[in-house]
C-alpha positions in Angstrom: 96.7 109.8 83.0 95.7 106.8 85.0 92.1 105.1 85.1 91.2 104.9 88.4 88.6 102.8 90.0 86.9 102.7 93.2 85.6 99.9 95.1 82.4 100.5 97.3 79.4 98.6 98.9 78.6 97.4 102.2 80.9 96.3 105.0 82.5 92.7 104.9 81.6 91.7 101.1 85.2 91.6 99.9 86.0 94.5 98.5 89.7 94.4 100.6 90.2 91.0 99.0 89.1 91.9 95.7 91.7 95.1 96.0 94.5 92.9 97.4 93.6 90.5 93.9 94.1 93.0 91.7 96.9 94.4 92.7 99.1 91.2 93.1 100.1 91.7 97.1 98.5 91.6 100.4 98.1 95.3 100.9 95.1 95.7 102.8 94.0 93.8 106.1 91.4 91.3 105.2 89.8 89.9 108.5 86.1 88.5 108.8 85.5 91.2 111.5 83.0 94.1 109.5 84.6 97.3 109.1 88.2 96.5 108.8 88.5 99.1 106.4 88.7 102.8 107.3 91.0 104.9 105.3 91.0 104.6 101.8 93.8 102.9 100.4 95.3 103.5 96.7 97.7 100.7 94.8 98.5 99.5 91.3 96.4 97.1 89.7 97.3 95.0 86.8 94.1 92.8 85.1 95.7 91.2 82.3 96.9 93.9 79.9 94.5 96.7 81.8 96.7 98.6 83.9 94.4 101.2 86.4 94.4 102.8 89.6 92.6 100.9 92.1 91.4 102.6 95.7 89.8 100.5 98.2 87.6 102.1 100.6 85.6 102.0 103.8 82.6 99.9 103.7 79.5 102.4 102.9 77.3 102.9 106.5 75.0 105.2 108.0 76.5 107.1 110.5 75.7 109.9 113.2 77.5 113.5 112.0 80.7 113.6 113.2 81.0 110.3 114.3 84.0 108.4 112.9 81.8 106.0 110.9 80.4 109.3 109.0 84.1 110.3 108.2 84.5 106.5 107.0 81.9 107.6 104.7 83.6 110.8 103.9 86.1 109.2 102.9 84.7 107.0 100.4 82.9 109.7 98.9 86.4 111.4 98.4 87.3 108.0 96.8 84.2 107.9 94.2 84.5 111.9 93.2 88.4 110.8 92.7 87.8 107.7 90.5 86.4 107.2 86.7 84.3 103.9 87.3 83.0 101.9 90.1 83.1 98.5 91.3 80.1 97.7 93.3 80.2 94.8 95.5 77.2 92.5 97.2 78.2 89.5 99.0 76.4 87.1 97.1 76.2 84.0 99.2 74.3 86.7 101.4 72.0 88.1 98.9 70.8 91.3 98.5 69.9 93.4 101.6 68.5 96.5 102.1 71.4 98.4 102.7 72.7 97.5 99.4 69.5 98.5 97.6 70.2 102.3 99.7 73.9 101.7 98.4 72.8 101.0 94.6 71.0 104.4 94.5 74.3 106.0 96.2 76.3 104.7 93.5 74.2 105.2 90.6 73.9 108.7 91.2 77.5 109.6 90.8 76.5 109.4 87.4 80.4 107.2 86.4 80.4 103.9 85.1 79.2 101.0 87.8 80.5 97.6 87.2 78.4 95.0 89.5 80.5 92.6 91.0 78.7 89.4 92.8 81.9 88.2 95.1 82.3 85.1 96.9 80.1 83.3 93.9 82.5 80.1 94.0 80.2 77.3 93.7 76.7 77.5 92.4 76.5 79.0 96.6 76.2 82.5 94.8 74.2 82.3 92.1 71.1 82.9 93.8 72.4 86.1 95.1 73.6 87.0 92.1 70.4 86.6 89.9 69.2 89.0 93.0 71.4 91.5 92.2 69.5 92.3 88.5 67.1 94.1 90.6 69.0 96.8 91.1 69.4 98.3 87.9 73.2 98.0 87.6 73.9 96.4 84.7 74.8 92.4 84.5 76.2 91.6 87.9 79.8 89.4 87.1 80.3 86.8 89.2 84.0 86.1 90.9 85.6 84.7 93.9 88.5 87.4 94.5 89.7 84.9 97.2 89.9 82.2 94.6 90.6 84.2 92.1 87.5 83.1 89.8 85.5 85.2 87.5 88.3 87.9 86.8 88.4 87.0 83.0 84.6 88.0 83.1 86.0 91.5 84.7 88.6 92.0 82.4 85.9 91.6 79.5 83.6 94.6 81.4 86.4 96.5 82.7 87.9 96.8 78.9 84.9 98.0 77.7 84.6 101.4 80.2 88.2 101.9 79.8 89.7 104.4 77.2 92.3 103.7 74.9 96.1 104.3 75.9 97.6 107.2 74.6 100.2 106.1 72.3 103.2 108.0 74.8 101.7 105.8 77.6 101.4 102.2 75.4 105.1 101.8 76.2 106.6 102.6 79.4 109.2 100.3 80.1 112.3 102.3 79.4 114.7 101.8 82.0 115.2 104.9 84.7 118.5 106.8 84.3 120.3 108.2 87.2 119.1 111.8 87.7 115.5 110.3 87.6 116.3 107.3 90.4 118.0 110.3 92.4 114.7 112.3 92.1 112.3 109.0 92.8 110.2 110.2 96.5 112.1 109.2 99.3 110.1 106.2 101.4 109.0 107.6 104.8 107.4 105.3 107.4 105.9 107.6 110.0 105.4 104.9 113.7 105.1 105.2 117.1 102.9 104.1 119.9 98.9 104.3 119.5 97.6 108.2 119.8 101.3 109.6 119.3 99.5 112.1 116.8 100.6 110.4 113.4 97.4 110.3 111.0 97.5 114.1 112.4 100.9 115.0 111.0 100.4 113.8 108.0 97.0 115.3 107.1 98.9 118.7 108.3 101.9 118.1 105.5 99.0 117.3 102.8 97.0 120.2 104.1 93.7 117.9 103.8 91.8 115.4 105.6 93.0 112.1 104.0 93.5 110.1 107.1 90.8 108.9 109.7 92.0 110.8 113.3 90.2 110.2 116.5 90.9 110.5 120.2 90.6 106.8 120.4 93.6 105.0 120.4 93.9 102.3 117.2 92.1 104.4 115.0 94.5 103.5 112.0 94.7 100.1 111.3 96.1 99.7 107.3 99.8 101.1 106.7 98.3 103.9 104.1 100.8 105.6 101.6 100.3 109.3 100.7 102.8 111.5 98.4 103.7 114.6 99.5 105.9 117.1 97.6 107.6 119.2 100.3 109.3 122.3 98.4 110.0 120.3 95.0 111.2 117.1 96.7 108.8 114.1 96.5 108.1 111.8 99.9 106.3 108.8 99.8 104.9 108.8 103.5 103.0 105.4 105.1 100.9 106.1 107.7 100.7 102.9 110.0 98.9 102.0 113.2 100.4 101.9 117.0 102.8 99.5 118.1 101.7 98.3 121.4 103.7 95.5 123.7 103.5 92.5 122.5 102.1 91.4 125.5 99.0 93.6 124.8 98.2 92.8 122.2 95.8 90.2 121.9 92.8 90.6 119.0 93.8 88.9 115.7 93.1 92.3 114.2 95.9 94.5 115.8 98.3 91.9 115.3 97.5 92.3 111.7 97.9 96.1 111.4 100.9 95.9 113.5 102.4 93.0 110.8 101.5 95.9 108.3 103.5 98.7 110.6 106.1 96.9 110.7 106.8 95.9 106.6 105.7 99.4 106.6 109.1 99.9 108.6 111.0 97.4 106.5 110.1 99.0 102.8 111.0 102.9 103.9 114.0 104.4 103.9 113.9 107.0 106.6 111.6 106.3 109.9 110.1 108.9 112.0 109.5 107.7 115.4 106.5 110.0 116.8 106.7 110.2 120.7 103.9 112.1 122.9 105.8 115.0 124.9 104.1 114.0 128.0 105.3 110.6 127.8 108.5 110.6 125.7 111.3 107.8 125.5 109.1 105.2 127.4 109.8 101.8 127.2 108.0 101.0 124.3 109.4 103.9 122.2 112.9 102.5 122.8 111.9 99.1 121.7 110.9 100.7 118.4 113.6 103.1 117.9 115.5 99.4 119.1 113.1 97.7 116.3 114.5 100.5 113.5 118.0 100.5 113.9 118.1 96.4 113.9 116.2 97.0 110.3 119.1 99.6 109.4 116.8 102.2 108.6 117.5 105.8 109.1 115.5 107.6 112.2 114.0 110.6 112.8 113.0 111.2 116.3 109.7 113.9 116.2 108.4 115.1 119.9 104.4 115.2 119.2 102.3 117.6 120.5 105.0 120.2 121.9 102.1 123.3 121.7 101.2 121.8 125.0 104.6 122.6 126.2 104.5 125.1 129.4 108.5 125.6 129.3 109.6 125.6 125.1 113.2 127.7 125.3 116.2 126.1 123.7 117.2 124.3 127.1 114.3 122.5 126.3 115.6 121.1 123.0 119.0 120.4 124.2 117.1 118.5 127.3 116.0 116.3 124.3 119.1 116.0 122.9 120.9 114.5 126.0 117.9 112.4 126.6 118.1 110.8 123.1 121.9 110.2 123.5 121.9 108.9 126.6 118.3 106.1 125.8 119.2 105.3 122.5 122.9 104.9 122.6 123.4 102.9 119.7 121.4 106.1 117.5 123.7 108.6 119.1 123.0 111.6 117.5 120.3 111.2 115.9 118.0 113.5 114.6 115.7 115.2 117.2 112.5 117.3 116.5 109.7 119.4 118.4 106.9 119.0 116.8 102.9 119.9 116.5 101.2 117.7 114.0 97.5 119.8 115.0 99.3 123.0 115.1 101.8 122.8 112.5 104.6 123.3 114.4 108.5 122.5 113.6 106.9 120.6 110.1 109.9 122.3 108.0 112.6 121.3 110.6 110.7 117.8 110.5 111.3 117.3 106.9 114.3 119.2 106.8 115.5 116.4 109.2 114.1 114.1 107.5 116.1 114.6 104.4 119.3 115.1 106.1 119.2 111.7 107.6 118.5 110.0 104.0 121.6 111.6 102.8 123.5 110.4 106.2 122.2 106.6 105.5 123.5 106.8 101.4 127.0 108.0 101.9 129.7 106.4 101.6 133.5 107.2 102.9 136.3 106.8 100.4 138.6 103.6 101.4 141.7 106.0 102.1 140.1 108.5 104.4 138.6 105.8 106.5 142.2 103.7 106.7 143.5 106.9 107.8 141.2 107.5 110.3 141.2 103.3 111.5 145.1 103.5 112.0 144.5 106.9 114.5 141.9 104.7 116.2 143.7 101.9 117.1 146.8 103.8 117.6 144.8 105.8 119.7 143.1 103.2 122.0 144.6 99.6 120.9 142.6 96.5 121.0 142.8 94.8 124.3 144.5 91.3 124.7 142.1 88.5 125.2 143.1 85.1 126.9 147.0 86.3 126.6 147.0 87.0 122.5 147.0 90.3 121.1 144.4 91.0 118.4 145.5 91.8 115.0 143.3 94.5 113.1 144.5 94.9 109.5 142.2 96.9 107.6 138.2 98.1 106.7 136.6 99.1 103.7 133.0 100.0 103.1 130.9 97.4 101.5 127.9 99.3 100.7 125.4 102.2 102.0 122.1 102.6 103.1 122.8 102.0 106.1 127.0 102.6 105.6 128.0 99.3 106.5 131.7 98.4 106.5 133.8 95.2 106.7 136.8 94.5 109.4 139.7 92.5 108.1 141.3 90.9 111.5 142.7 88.0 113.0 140.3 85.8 115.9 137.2 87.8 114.7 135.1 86.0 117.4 137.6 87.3 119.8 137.1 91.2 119.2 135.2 92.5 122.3 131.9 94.5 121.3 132.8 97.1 123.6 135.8 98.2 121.3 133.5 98.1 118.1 131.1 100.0 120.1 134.3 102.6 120.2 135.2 102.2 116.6 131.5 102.9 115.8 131.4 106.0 117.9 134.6 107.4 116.8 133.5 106.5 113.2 130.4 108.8 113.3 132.5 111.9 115.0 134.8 111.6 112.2 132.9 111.7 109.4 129.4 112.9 110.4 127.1 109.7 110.6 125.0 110.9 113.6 121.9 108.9 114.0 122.0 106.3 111.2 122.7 102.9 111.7 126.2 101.7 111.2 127.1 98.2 110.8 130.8 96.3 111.3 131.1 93.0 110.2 134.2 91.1 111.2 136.0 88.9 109.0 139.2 87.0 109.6 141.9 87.4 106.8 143.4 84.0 105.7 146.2 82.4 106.6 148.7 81.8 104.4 150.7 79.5 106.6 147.5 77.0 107.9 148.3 74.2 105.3 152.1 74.3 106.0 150.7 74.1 110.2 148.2 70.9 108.7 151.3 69.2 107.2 153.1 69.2 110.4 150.3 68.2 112.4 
């Protein structure tokens, strides 16, 4: 089983930084603004041959009961009762303050291990702070920069000496994965949509727990956060992400970050499910997304939000949806659409039902003889059109790979082939072999002449 460590203290010491050092990427936002951090945030971490759990967390205030800076708290309590040691962080160009010194006490009676890290000590700027930081009874504070990266051999020597042993079937781990195992690896699910569409809702109702922050406010998520789920024996990997607002909106440094994060969140998953609010569905800025999603090739889930405050829920109303998805999001036709209530619990099987249906959709792949069969009875069917007095020559396609099913168009004058007709190709391609909703991509290449250096000699 995996050590796990959690990083606590007060707001806007580095504790996002430190994370993001340890393990390797930019994770989690990092802005000078206090209180960037909200939901706790799990990753990997790698300090030299010490491989742990690391979970970054909200920075430890005081709070009013039920206020969303209390469930901040919450959630780093979660965090510590989760992990087997602490890293306690102080700002130490700042010194100590007296919220640290209420903090220390916090820590120390979780009764785990507390390592005392003095960030932002580059210099001889921290040591001040740091010789403060005895006087809380914690232990040796180490000092480190995580932005520079200084000090971490000092961690390594502290951390090595709370950790336990590996157990000799978990020393060596780097056996490659067979194919029944990368078939059964969680399918990535990026759950996005415009701010308040109900998201951090949904996915607290498929883990049946409060994991993620949820407010009325609008922009309450701010980090892409990844929970598993295992939804009758298959594994999800689900990121949570904050709402994608216009562009012109948006204006703080700190949305622009979390909406950066949304939208690698977007790029890394497989399947995206783009949340709308029944009240306001298939606005303008959900169509830029769904847009967004299909230019990344990812498959797409369409989920209606909040459809318990539905007056009128009879199966007109679903086919209503249907035709409206069709006829906004042309280029998805087909796609998956779902009713949904992420408070209520509504339509959550049909949801991930869906959800797995479309990852199968984006992996297949069409054997080369059906889909030449299929490409002569489209073109026999409605011939390409003449353009500038020459007939276009289409030879043949074959599929170059999956996820999303792209294929490759052998023809003559490639830059002549209106996109109209591989609009109809693509259209008649998904009725024939049942790729509703995922992206499907034609590339057109021109097949060489074998007559062009007899035409240069002549020339």
């Amino acid at each position: 089983m995996s050590f796990t460590v959690a990083i606590i203290g007060r707001p806007n010491v580095g504790k996002s930084t430190l994370f993001n050092r340890l393990v390797g990427q930019k994770l989690a936002l990092v802005d000078d603004l206090p209180g960037v951090t909200r939901d706790r945030r799990e990753g990997e971490a790698r300090l030299g041959d010490l491989d742990f759990t690391i979970i970054d967390t909200a920075g430890l205030d005081e709070g009013a009961k039920g206020s969303l800076t209390a469930r901040m708290q919450e959630q780093t309590e979660t965090a510590i009762a989760q992990a087997d040691a602490l890293f306690f962080v102080i700002d130490a160009r700042a010194g100590l303050t007296p919220t640290d010194r209420a903090f220390a006490d916090f820590a120390r009676r979780a009764n785990k291990p507390v390592l005392l890290v003095a960030n932002k000590s580059e210099g001889k700027h921290g040591d001040a702070g740091a010789m403060e930081a005895f006087a809380l009874g914690l232990g040796d504070p180490i000092q480190v920069s995580a932005e520079h990266g200084e000090g971490m051999g000092e961690l390594y020597d502290a951390l090595s000496q709370i950790m336990p042993e590996p157990a000799e079937d978990e020393a060596d781990d780097d056996e490659p994965m067979s194919e029944e195992e990368a078939a059964k690896r969680p399918i990535r699910v990026a759950i996005v949509g415009r701010p308040n569409a109900g998201k951090s809702t949904l996915i607290n109702h498929l883990l049946g727990e409060e994991r993620l922050l949820t407010s009325p406010e609008a922009g309450t998520t701010r980090d892409s956060i990844a929970v598993e789920i295992n939804w009758k024996g298959r594994d999800f990997r689900v990121f949570d992400t904050a709402g994608l607002r216009r562009r012109s909106r948006i204006e703080e440094k700190l949305e622009k970050l979390s909406v950066a994060d949304a939208l690698r969140a977007v790029r890394f998953a497989e399947v995206v499910v783009l949340m709308m609010d029944t009240q306001n569905k298939f606005e303008e800025q959900d169509l830029r997304i769904a847009d967004l999603i299909e230019r990344e090739g990812r498959a797409v889930v369409l989920a209606v939000n909040k459809w318990d405050l539905m007056e009128s829920k009879g199966g007109g109303a679903i086919s209503n949806l249907r035709r409206d998805a069709d006829h906004w999001l042309p280029q998805l036709k087909g796609v998956h659409v779902v009713a949904v209530s992420g408070l209520m619990g509504e339509g959550i099987d049909r949801l991930m039902t869906a959800i797995q249906e479309a990852y199968a959709i984006w992996n297949r792949r069409v054997p080369t003889s059906a889909l030449n069969r299929w490409f002569e009875q489209a073109i026999q069917a409605n011939p390409p059109p003449a353009v500038s007095g020459r007939r276009l020559k289409l030879n043949y396609i074959t599929q170059t790979k999956a996820r999303p099913p792209s294929f490759v168009l052998f023809c003559s004058r490639a830059d002549a082939v209106p996109q109209s007709y591989l609009r109809y190709l693509t259209n008649s391609m998904r009725e024939t072999f049942e790729l509703p909703g995922t992206p499907v991509r034609i590339t057109l290449r021109e097949k060489a002449n074998p007559f062009a250096h007899k035409r240069k000699r002549l020339s």
